[in-house]
Wavefront OBJ file of the C-alpha trace (Angstrom):
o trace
v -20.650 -60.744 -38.890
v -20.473 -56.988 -37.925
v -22.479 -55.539 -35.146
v -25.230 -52.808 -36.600
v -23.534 -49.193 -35.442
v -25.699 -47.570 -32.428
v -27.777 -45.179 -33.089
v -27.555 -41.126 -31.279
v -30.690 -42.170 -29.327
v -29.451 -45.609 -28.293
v -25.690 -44.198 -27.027
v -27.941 -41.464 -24.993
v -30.309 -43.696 -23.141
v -27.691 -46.238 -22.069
v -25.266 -43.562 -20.536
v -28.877 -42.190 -18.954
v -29.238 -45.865 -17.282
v -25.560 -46.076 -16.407
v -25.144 -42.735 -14.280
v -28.874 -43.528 -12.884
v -27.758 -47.024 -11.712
v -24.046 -45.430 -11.019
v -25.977 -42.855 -8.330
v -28.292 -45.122 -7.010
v -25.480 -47.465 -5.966
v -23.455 -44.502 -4.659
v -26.749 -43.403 -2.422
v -27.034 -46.864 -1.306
v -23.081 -47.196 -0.299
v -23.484 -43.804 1.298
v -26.072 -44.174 3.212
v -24.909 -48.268 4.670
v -21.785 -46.149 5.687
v -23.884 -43.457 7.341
v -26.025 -46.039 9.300
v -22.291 -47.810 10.588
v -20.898 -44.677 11.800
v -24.253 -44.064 13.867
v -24.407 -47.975 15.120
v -20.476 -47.525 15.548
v -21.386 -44.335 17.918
v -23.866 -45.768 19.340
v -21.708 -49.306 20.707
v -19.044 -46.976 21.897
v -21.223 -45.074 23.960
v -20.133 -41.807 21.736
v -22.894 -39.040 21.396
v -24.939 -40.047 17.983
v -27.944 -38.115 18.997
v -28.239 -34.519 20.046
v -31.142 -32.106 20.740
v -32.100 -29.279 18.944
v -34.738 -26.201 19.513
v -37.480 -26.154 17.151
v -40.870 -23.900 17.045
v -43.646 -25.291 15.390
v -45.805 -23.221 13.363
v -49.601 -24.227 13.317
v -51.100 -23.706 9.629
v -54.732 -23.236 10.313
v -56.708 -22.907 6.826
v -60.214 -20.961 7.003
v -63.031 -21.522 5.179
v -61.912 -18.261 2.842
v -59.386 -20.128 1.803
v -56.891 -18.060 3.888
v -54.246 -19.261 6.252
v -53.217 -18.288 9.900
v -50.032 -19.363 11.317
v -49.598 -19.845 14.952
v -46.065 -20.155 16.581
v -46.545 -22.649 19.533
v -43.976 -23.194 22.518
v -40.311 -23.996 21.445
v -39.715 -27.795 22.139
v -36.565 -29.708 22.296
v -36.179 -32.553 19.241
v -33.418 -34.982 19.186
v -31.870 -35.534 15.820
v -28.890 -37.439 14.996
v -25.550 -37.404 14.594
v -25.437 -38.315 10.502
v -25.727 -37.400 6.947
v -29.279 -39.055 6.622
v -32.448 -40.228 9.121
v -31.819 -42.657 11.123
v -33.377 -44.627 14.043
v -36.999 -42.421 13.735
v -34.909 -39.054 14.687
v -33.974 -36.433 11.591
v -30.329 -35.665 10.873
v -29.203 -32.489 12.699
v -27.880 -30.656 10.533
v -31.469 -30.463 8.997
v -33.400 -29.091 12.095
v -30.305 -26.661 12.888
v -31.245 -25.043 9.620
v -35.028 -25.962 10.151
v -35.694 -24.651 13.562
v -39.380 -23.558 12.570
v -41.572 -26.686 11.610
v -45.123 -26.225 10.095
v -47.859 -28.402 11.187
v -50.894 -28.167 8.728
v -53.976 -28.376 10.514
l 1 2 3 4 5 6 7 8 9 10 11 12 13 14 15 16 17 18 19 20 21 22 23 24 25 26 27 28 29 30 31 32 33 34 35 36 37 38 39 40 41 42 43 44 45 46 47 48 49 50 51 52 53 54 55 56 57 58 59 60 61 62 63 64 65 66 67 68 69 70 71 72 73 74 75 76 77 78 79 80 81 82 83 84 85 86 87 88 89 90 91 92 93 94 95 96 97 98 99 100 101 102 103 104 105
């Protein structure tokens, strides 16, 4: 007995699911191999975190619905040494192009 032929719609939706679950398992891979690196740096004593410079600027709404930013002190963040987060700390390559952080009040 011959299979019914697939429909447009059908074809569409399963190569939809396929690269989803494809990109999901390549995020996944990715981002195991990240965390190794860092918990490879980090047994052979090699520098996984760093600091970086960041100003935070205070959003302070008013009660006309306006907003005044503050720039506070600079402050020194460690970040790490990685493609994603890791350990609580953000990647560095984030905060290097991040270096002013808003704080909503």
């Amino acid at each position: 007995m011959a299979k019914p032929a697939r429909t447009g719609r059908q074809i569409i939706l399963r190569a939809i699911r396929n690269t989803l679950a494809a990109t999901i398992v390549l995020l996944a891979i990715a981002f195991l191999a990240d965390y190794a690196v860092l918990r490879f740096r980090v047994a052979t004593k090699r520098s996984p975190t760093a600091t970086v410079t960041v100003r935070p600027v205070y959003a302070v709404p008013h009660k006309n619905r306006s907003t005044e930013f503050l720039l506070g002190d600079p402050q020194d963040q460690t970040c790490v040494n990685s493609l994603f987060p890791h350990m609580g700390d953000a990647p560095c390559w984030y905060l290097r192009n991040h270096k002013e952080q808003q704080i909503n009040m």
